[in-house]
C-alpha positions as CSV (number, residue, x, y, z in Angstrom):
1,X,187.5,-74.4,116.8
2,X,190.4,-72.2,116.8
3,X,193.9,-73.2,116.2
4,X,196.9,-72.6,118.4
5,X,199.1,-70.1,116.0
6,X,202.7,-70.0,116.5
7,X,206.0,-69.5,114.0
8,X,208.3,-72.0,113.4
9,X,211.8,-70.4,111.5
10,X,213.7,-72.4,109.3
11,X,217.2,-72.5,108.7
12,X,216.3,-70.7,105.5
13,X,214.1,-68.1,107.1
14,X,216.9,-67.1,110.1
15,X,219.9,-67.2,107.0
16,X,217.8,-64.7,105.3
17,X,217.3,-62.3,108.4
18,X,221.4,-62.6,109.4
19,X,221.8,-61.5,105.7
20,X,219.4,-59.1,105.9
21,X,220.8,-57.5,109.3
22,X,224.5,-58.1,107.4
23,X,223.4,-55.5,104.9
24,X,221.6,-53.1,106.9
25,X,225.3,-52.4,109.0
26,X,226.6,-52.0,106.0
27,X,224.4,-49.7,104.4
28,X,225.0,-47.9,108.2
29,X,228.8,-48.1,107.4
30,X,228.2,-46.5,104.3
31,X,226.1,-43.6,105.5
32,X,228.6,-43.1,108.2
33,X,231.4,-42.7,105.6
34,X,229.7,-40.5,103.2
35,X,228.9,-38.1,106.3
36,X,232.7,-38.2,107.4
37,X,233.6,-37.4,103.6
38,X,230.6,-34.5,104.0
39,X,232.0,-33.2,107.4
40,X,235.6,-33.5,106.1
41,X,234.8,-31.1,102.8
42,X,232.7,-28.7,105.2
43,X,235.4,-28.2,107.4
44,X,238.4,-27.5,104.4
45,X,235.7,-25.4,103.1
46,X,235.7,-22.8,106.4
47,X,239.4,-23.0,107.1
48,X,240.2,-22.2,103.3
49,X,237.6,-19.3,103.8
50,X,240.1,-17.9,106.2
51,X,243.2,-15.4,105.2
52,X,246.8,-15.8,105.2
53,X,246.9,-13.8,108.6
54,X,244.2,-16.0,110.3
55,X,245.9,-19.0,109.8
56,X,248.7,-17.9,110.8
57,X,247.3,-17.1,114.0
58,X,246.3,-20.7,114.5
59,X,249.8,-21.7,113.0
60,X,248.6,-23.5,109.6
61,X,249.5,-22.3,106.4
62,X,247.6,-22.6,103.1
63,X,250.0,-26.1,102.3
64,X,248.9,-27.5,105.5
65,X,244.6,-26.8,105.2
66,X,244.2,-30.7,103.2
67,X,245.9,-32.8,105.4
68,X,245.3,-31.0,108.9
69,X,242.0,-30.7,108.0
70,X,241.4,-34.4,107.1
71,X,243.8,-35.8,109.9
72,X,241.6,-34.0,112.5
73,X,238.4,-35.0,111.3
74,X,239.2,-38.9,111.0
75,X,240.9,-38.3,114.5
76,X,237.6,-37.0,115.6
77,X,235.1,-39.3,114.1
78,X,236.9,-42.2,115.2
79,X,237.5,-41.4,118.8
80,X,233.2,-40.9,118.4
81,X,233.2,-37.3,119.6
């Protein structure tokens, strides 16, 4: 004879998945920062890469490449485009 099979979760067993699921978004959080942070150095890298004259045609100057740079790219990531 063959028994009826079914789960039964115990408080313990359901405490563990919510922890489980607690760490997984914040591993995600994590991944998603270290890619801004990635994204963020790419981009200072490319503008930096440009001369004097080429930013000045898009009205930065070499003082302005670290913050513009990062205040763009957190404006951009967090708007989720």
């Amino acid at each position: 004879m063959r028994g009826s099979s079914f789960t039964v979760y115990s408080p313990t067993t359901r405490r563990t998945e919510i922890r489980q699921s607690r760490l997984l978004a914040k591993l995600l959080d994590g991944l998603r920062w270290l890619a801004r942070k990635i994204a963020e150095r790419r981009n200072r890298s490319a503008v930096m890469e440009l001369s004097d004259d080429q930013l000045k045609d898009i009205g930065l100057s070499r003082g302005q490449i670290e913050s513009d740079v990062h205040i763009s790219s957190h404006y951009w990531n967090n708007k989720g485009l």
